[in-house]
Every structure is written in C-alpha cells, then in structure tokens.
C-alpha positions in Angstrom: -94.9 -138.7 74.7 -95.6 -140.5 71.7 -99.1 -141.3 71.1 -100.4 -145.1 70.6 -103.3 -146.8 71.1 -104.2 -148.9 74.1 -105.5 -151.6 72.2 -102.2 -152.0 69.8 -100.2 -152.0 73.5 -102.4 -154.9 75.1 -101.6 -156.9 72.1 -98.1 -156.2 71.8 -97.7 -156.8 75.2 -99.7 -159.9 74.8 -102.1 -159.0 77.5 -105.1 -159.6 74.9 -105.5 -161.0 71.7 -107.3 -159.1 68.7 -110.2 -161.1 69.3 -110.7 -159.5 72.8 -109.9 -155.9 71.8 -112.5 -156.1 68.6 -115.0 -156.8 71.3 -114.3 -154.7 73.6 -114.4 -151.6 70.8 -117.8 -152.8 69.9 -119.0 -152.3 73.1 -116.9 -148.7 73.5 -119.2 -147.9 70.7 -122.6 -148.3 72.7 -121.4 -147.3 76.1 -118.4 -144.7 75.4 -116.5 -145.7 78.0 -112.3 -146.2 78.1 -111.4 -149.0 76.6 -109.1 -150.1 79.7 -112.1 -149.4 81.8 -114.2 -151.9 79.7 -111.6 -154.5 79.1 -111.1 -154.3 83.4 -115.0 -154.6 84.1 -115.4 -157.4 81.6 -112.5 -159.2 83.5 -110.1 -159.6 80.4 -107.1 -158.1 82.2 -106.7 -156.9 85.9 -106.2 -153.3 86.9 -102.3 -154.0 87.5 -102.0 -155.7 83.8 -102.9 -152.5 82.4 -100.5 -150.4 84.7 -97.6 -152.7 83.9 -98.0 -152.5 80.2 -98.7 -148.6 80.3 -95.5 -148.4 82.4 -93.2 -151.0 79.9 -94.9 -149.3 76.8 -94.9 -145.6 77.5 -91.8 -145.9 79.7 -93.7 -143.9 83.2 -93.1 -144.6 86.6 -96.0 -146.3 88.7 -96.6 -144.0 92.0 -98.0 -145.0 95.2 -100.3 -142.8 96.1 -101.0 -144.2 99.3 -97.3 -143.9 100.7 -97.3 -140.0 99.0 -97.5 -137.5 100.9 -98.8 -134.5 98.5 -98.6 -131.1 99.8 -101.7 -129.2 99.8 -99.8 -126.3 97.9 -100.1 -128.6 94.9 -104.3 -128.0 94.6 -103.2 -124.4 93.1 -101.4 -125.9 90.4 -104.7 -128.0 88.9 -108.5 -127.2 89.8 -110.3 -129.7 91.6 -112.6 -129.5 88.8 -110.3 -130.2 86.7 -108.3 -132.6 89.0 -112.2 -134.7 89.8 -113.6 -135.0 85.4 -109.2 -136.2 84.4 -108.6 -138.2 87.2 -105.3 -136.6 87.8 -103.8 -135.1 90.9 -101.0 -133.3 91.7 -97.8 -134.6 93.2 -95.1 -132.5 93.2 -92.9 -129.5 91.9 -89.0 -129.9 90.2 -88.3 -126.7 88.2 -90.5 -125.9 85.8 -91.9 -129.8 86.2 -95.1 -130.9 88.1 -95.3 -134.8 88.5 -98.9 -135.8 87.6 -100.5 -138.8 89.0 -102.9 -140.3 86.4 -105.3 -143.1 86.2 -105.2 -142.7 82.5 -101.7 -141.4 81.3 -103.0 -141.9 77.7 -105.7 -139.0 78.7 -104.0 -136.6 76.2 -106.3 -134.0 76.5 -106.0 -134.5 80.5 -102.4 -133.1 79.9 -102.7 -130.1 77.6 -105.2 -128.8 80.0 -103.3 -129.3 83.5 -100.0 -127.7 81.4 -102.4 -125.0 80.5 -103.5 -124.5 83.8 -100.1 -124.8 85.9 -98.0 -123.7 83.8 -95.7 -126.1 84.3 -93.9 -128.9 81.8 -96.2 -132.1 83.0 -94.5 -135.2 83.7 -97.0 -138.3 83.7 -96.9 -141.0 86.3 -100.0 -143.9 86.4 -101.7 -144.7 89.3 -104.6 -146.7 90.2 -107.8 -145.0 89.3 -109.2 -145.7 93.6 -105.9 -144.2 94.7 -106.5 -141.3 92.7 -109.5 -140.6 93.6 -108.8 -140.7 97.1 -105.7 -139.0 97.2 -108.3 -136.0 95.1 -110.7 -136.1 97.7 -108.1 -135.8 100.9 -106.0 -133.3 99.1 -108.7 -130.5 98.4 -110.4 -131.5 101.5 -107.3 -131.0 103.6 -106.8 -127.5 101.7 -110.2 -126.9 102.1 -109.7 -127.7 106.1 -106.5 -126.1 106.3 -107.8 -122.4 104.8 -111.1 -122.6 107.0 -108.9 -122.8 109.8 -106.4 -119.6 108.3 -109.8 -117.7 107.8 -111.3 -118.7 111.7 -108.1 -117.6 112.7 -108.1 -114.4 110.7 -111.2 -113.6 111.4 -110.4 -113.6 115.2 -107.2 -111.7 114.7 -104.8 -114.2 115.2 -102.5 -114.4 112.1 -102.3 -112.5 108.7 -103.9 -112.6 105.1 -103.3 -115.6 103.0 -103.0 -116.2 99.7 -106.5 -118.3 98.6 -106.8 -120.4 95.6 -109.0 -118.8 93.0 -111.6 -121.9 92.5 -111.1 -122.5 96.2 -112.6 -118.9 97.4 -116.0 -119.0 99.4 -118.8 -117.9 98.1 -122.2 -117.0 99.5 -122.6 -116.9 103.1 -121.1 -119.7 104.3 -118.1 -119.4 106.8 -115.2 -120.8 107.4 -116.2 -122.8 110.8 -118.8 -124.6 108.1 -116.7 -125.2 105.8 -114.1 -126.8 108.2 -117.0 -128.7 109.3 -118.2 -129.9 106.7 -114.8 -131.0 104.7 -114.5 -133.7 107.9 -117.9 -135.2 106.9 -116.4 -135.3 103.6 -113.3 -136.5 104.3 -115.6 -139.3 106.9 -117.4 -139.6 103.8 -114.5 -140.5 101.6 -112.9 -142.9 103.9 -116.4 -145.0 104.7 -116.0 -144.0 108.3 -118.6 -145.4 110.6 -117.5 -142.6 113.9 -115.8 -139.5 114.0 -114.0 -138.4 117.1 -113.0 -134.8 118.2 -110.9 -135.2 121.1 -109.7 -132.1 123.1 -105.9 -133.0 124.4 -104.2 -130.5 126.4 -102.4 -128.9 123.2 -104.8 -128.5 120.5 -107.9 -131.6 119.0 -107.5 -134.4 117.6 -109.5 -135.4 114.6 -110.2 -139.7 114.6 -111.8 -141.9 112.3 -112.7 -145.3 113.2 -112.2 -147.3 109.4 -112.8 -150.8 109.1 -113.5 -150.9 113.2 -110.0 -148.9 114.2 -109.3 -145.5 114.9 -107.3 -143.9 112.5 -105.8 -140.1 113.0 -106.8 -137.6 110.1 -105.8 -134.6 111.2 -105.4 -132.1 114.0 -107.2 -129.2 114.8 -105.4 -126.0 116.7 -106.9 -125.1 120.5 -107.8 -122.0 119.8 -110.1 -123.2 117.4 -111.9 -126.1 119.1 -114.7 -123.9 120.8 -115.5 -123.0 117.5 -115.8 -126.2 116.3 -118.0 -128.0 118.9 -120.6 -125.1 119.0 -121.0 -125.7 114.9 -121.5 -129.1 115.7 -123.7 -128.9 118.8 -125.5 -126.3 116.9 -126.1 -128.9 114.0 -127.3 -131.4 116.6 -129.7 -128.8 118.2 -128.2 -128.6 121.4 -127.7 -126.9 124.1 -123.9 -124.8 122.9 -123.7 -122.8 127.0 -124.3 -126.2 128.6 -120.8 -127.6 129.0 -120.9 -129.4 132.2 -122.8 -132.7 131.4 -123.4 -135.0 128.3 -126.0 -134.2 125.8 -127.1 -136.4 122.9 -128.4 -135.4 119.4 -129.0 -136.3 115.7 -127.6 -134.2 112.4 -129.5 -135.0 109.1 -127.7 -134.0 105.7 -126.4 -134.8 102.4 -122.9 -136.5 101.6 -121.7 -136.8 97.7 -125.8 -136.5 97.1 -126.6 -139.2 99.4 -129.0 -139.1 102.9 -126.6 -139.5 106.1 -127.9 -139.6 109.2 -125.6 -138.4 112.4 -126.1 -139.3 116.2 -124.0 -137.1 118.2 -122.7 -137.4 121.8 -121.0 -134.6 123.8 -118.8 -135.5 126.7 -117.0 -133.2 129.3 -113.4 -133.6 129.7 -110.8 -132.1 131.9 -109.5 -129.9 128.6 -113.1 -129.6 127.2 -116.3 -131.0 125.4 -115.1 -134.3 123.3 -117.8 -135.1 121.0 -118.5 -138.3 119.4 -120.3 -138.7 115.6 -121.9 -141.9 114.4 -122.4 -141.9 110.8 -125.8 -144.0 110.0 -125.9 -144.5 106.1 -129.2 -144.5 104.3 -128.7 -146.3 101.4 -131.1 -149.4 100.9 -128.9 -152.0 99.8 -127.4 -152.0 103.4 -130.1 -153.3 105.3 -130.4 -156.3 103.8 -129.2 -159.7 104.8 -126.4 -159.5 102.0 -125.6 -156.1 102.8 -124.7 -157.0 106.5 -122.8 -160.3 105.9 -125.4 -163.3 105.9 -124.5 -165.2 102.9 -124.7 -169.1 104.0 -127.6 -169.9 102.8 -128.5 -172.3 106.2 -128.2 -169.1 108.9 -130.8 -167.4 106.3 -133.0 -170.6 106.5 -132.9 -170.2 110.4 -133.7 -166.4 110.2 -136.3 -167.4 107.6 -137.8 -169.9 110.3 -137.4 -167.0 112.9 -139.6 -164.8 110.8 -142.0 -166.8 110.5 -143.2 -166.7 113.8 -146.1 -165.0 114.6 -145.2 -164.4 118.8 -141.9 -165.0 121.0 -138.9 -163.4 121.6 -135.8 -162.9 118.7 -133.1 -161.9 120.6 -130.1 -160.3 118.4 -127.0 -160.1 120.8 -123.0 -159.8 120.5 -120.9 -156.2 122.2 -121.1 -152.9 121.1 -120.0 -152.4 117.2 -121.0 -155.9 116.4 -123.7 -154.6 113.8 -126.7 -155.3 116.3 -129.0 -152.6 115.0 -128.5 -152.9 111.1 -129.3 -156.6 111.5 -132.6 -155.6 114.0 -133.4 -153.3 111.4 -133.0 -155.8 108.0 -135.0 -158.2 110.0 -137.3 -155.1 110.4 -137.6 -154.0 106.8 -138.4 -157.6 105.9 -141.4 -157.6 108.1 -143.0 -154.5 107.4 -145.9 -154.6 105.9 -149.6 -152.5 105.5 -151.5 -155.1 107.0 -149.0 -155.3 110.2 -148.7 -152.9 113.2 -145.2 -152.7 113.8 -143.8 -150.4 116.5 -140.3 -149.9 117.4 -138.7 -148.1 121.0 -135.2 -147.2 120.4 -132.7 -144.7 122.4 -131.6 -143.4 120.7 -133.7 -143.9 117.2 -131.4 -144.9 114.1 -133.0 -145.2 111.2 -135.7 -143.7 110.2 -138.4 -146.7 108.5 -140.9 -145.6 106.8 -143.8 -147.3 107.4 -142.6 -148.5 110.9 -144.2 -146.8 114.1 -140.8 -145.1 115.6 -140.4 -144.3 119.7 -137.7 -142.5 121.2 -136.9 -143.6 124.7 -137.0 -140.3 127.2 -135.8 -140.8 130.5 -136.0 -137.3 131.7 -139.5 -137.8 131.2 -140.1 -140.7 132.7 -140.5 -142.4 129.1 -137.9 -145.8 129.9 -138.2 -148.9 127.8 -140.5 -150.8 130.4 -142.9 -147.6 130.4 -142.6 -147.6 126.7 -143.1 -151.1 126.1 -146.3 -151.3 128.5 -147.8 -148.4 126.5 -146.7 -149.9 122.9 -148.9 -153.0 124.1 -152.2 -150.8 124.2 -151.6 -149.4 121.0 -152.7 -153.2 119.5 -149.3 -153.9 117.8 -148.4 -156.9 116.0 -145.0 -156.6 116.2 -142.6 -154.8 118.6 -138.9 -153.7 118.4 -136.6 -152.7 121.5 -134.0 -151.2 121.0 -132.0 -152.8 124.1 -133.2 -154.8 126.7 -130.9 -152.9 129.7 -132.6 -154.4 133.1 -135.2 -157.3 134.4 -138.2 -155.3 134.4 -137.8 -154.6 130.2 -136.7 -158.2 129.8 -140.0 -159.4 131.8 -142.4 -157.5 130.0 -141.1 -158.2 126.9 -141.2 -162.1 127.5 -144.6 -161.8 128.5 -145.6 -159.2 125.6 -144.0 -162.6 123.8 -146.9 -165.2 125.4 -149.6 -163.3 124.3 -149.2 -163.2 120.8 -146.5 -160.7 119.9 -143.6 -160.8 117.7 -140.8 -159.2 119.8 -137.5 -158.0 117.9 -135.2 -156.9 120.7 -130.8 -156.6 121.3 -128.9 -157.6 124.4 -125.0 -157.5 124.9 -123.8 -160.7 125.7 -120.7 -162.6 124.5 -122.7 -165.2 122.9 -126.3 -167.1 121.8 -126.1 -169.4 124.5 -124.6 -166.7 126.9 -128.4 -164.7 126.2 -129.9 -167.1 127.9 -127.7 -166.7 131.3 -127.9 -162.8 130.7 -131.7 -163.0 131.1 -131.8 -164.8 134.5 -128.9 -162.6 136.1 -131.6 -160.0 135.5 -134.1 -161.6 137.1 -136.5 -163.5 134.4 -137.8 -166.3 135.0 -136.6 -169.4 133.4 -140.6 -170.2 132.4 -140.9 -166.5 130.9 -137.5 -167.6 129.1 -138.2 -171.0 127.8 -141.7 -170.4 127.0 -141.3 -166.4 125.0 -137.8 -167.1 123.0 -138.1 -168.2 119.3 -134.2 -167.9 118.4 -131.3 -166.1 119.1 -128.3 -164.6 116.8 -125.1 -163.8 117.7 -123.0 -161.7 115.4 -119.4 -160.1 115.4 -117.9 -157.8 112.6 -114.6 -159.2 110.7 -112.5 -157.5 108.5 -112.6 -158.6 104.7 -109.4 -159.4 102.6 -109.0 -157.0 100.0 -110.1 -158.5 96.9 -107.6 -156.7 95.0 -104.4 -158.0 96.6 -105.4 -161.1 98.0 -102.4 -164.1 98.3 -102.1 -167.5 99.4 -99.9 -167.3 102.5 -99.3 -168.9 105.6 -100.1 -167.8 109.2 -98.1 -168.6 112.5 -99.0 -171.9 113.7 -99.5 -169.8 116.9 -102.0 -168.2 115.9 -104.1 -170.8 114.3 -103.7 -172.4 117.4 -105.3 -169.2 119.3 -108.0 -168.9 116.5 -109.5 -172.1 117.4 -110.5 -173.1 114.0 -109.6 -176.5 112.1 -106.0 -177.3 111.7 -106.4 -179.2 108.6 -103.1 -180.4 106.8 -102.7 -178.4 103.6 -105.2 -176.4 104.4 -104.9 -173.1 102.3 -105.6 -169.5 103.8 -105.5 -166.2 102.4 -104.4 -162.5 103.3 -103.9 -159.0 101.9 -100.4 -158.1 101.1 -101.3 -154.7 100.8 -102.4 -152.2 97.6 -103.5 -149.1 96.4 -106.8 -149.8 96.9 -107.1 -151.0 100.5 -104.4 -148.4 101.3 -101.6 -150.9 102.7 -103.9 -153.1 105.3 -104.8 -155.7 103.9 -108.4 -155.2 104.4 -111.3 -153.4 103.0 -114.9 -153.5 104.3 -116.2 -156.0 107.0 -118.4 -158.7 107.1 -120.5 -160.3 109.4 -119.9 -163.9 112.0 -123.5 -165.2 113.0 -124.6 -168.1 114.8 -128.3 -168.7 114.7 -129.8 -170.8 117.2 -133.6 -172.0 117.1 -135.4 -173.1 120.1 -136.8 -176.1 120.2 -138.6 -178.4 123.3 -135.5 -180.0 124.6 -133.4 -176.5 125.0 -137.0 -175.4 127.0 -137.0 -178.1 129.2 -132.7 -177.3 129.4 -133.9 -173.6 130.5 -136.4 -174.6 132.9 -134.0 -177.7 134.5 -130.9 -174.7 134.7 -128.3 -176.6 133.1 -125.2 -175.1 132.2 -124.0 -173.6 129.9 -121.6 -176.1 128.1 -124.4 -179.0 128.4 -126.8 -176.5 126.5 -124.7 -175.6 124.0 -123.5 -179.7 123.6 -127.8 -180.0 123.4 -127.9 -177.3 121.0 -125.5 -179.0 118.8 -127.0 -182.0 118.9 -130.9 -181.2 118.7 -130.9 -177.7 117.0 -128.2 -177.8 114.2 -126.7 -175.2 116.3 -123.0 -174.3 114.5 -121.0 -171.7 116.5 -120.1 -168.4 115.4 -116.3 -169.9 115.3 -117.7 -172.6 113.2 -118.8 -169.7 111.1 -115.6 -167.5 110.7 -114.0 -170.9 109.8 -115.9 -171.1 106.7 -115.2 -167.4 106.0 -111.6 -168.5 106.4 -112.1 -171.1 103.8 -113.6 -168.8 101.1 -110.7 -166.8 101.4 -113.0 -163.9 102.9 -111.1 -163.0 105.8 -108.1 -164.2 108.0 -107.2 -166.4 111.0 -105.6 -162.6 112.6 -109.0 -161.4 112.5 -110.7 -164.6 113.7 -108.1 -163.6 117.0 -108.6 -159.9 116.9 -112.3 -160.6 117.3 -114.1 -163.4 118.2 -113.6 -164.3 121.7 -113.3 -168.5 121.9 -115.3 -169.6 124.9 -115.8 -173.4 126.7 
C-alpha cells in the first residue's frame, strides 16, 4: 500500500481546501490527535467523507461490521490489546491473508504489528471507528464467554482440554463462572443496556438485553451451566442461593469500564428454573439532570421550575413502567437538595444512592410499608419527602395530608396520563378535598426512541400511520428517520428521549376536582386555564426537530379522548 498523506487526499479529492487542512495541522500540533479525527470533530467533513475518499484513494473495500459476523477464532490472530490502542479487529482468514477492519487504514504501524503478530499477509478494509469498537468489545467478550463456559465445563468433567489464547489465560484466582459473569455486564456495558434477562427455556438459557426499550438476544448459555450461573449472581446480590422456591430481590454494586454501576436484581421461579432479572442503574451525574432525561423545551422546564418552587403539596410524576419515572423523581431530587433542607426519601426498592438525601428502604416482611414509613418520615421533622410509589389509598391519603401541612411531597403513580392521576387517586379512595387542596402539578412522561444523528433522511411515512399517530397533518410537512448505519447498528435509532406534559394546578382545576367533572371537560379546562399542552402535543414538536419519528409516536404513546 503506497503511503500518502491524508491531508494531500482530502484535497485531491476536493473534500477540503488547503485552507482547512493548514488549520487543522495547527491544531494536530497542540492536541496530537489524527488529523481525520480533528477535521471530523471540527465538522469540516463527515465520518462517511473520509471513508469514501480513503476507499477511492487507497483503493480498500468499506466493511460493515454490523452485518459481519466474526468468528471468535479470529481474537488469536491479534491481542485485544493490541486490537483496543489500533482500532483494528479481525475479520477473517483466506490463505495466508487475514482481512483487517480498520478505523484508520492509514495506521501503518497498526499493520506491521498485527502482521507481526498473526503471521498472516494483512489485507486492510475501513470501517467506522463506533463499529470497530463495538465489534472489539463483542468479539473478545464472546471469546471471553465462550472459554469460561469450556473451563465450567471442564472443570465439571464434561468435555476435553482446549486450546486457550495466550493474552486470553486467567490469571489470579478468578474462575471461570466470574469471568462468564462478568463479560455479560461488559457486553450490557457495551451495548448501553438498561436490563439483562437470564431466562431458563427447557433446552438450555437465554441471555436478553433490553437496548433502546426492546429485548434483543445476545447469546445463549448451555443447561448444564445455568445453576452455575444464577448462584454467582445471587451470590453477588447477597441472596439466599438454596432458596429456589420464591422470589427474592437484591442489589449488586461494581465497576464497568471504570465507572460506578449500580444493579437491582430479581429472581423468579419458573417451571425449568430460577429466571433472574438485572436492572442496570448508571451513576454518572450528567444523567440526572433535566437534559440528561429529555426536558429540553424550555416552557415544561418553566412549569417544573414553578413546581419547585413550592414549599408544600403534592408533585405527582406518573406514566407505566419504563417511562423514566424514577430518574426524573430523582433530577427533581438532586435539584432540591440542599444543607439547610431535610429531605427524606422511601423507596422499594432504593435506586440511587444521593448523597446528602435521607434514603429509606420499604420492608414489608417487617411491617415497614410505605404508609408506616411515611407516618414515621413525618416525626423525623422533614422538609421534603419522596415516595417511591404511591401503591394503595391509605399511602395516597397520608401523603395528601403530609401535603396540607407544609410538606413538599415528591411521589410516582402509574397512570396513562396527567389528567388520568387525578382519577387514579379517587379509585383509591382520596378524597377529592385531600386532592384539590395537596396537588401542586403533575408530569406525565413516556420514553421515545431518537433518530440516529448519523443517518438521519428526509423521508415520508404511510399516511396510515400519521393518521394513527395523532399528530398534525400539515401539507408539506417534512419528517425524518434513520435509514440505518454503522453506528446505530441498522435501526434507525440510538438513545431515547423523553415526552412530558406538565400540568400546574390552579383554582379552577380545584374547584373541577371537587365538582367531579370528567375527564375530557378537565383536560378541555386545563387547556384553557393552565397552558396545559399534551404529551402528543409534545412528541409532535419532537417530530418537527427531526428528533424522533411518527412510528415511535405509535409504538408508544397511547392517544386518548
């Protein structure tokens, strides 16, 4: 492969002008970066300019990593060391060949080092740098996986000696049920999972991954195995590994690519064993915060803003299970901590860990319920109170009257809607004074997939479904999608972000509570007295920014009367 410089091949191609690449190597000089890296960040070409004038220039093929399947006999061939600092990974064997998927085919030294190591003539092909580094991560992670399992199986005299990559060999003390373990953090890890599922089937256990809000299948574990595999787990949890006969829930604490991860774990008895359920709870700051779960309209943060300034009544945040409920309870909760504040929280189980905050976990076997809890949070002189779920009439009641008497009360319900709350509360038995005199403001949230950034497109969806959607049908209206890339692995789709509708109470939706109107003619008051906008009006705007589609809009929010 003859060797040129990037810069000269930008310019030939007539990506860049010299202008653009004399800037950009004044800035390689203080930060030493690649020059296609800088010339990417500073937004003078795209990701897929550089590919296509790296392809037409060097004459390599583009691969696909996502649509690849890579044998995990390839991780003997390169280090993962090796594989991790180049940003190459290996794809296949011809001969004496080994194809070599490279984010930077122009990484000379890159090559000399994998044909030093394999063995093998290298044959460059350029991929995106994000779909090398995943295909890195699941590659060793499924060989990791793969000879964990071999060694459990070894190690109970089922099979024979395998052969063991050198770099790949255990060391210390740490066996292979851990290591199998903890390559499927890894690999939840890798694929910003939010739950892991290990499901017992008749033949062997599944391994899912619920990405984005669906389950995805990563890989299967064999039966003879799956004891194994739950007691590590159970035994990571702290619980009770004889006791197989009834559900049992517990926390895991540990460290993923040097960041804090907190687990809550569930077990569940099934007819071919114990399925077990992981929630992954990230610690990282930036996502408990109102950017970090979706609110970016600047008139729902004005009504949350109003919300918090309350110094009594009710916040209700409500929507179904998965709608983001407790990392918006617990932005709201970080924004209100202070020293000079008493703020107590009763959770079940507890999620984040706040410092500063007063944490409760609920006990039932004890006799510690939320309506004991909360009556004992109110001696403890609190300012401000969080429940974690108001489940039944008797929490509900105290926490409206907790409400009355000066307290700030943070709390989550499952309802379809804002208005819905209100409806939710007097099935379980409040009355509508407690209602209309303790609520400040409700929010309503659902979770929608983003469009990919990276291959969004004008397109146009079936009239069918815009219809369905409920949002505007405006003539030439444009809308967006993903067509699918590297980087969001063919979906479309990458990250989520959050639908709110914020509604503040005000004297004529009390008097509405205490009358018992319906639900239509409150929301119609709402609307007209509250600048009430509903969580469809929302997602519409989300549709106009380009943020996410009029599928999702279907998938998830549910239209109502």
């Amino acid at each position: 492969m003859k060797q040129k410089r990037l810069g000269d091949m930008l310019i030939d191609a007539g990506v860049i002008s010299q202008d653009q690449l004399s800037a950009a190597l004044r800035k390689q000089k203080e930060t030493h970066e690649r020059l296609g890296t800088i010339l990417i960040q500073d937004g003078v070409i795209t990701e897929h300019q550089l590919i296509d004038t790296l392809r037409e220039q060097l004459g390599i093929d583009f691969i696909d990593l996502t649509k690849t399947e890579i044998d995990p006999a390839m991780s003997k061939f390169i280090p993962k060391s090796l594989a991790k600092s180049a940003q190459i990974v290996p794809v296949r064997v011809v001969k004496d060949t080994l194809f070599l998927a490279m984010a930077d085919p122009l990484n000379f030294m890159a090559v000399e080092q994998a044909k030093d190591t394999s063995k093998k003539r290298i044959l460059p092909m350029i991929a995106t740098s994000e779909a090398v580094d995943h295909a890195i991560n699941v590659l060793y992670e499924n060989v990791s996986a793969a000879e964990a399992m071999q060694q459990m199986r070894e190690e109970a005299g089922l099979t024979t000696q395998v052969e063991t990559p050198e770099e790949e060999t255990p060391t210390g003390d740490e066996g292979p049920t851990i290591r199998l373990v903890n390559s499927i953090f890894e690999r939840a890890y890798v694929e910003n999972c939010s739950d892991i599922h290990f499901e017992p089937t008749e033949g062997d256990m599944n391994i899912r991954m619920r990405i984005d809000g669906e389950l995805h299948k990563i890989m299967t574990i064999p039966r003879d195995l799956q004891d194994s595999v739950i007691s590590r787990l159970k035994v990571m949890a702290r619980l009770d590994i004889v006791e197989k006969r009834i559900p049992q829930d517990g926390r895991i604490e540990t460290k993923l690519k040097n960041r804090d991860i907190d687990m809550r774990v569930n077990t569940l008895p099934t007819i071919y064993g114990e399925k077990v359920c992981i929630r992954l709870l990230g610690k990282d700051p930036k996502i408990l915060t109102r950017e970090g779960i979706g609110m970016i309209f600047p008139e729902d943060n004005a009504k949350v803003d109003r919300l918090l300034a309350n110094t009594s009544g009710v916040i209700m945040i409500v929507g179904p299970t998965g709608s983001g409920k407790s990392s918006t309870m617990f932005t709201l909760i970080r924004e209100l901590l202070s020293e000079s504040k008493n703020l107590v929280t009763l959770e079940d189980p507890v999620e984040y860990n706040i410092p500063g905050a007063i944490q409760v976990q609920i006990n039932e076997k004890v006799g510690l319920t939320f309506a004991e809890g909360l009556r004992a949070i109110l001696r403890q002189d609190p300012d401000i109170i969080c429940v974690g779920e108001i489940r039944d009439g008797e929490t509900a009641s105290i926490a409206m009257r907790a409400a009355i008497t000066g307290h700030l009360v943070i709390t989550t319900i499952h309802t379809e809607d804002a208005v819905s709350a209100i409806d939710r509360l007097k099935d379980m038995g409040v009355a509508p004074y407690l209602i209309s005199a303790g609520l400040r403001g409700i929010i309503s949230q659902r979770l929608l997939r983003r469009v990919c950034p990276k291959c969004t497109e004008v397109y146009q969806p079936d009239p069918k479904m815009i219809a369905l959607s409920g949002i505007r049908q405006t003539p030439g209206r444009i809308y967006h999608h993903g067509k699918g890339c590297d980087a969001c692995f063919h979906t479309g789709y990458r990250g989520r972000i959050g639908a709110f509708e914020v509604l503040l109470m005000n004297d004529e939706l009390r008097k509405g509570i205490t009358d018992g109107v319906d639900k239509q003619t409150f929301r119609k008051l709402a609307q007209k007295t509250s600048q009430y906008k509903t969580m469809l009006e929302n997602a519409d705007e989300l549709v106009d920014q380009g943020i996410t589609t009029v599928e999702e809009i279907c998938r998830t929010i549910m239209v109502t009367d």
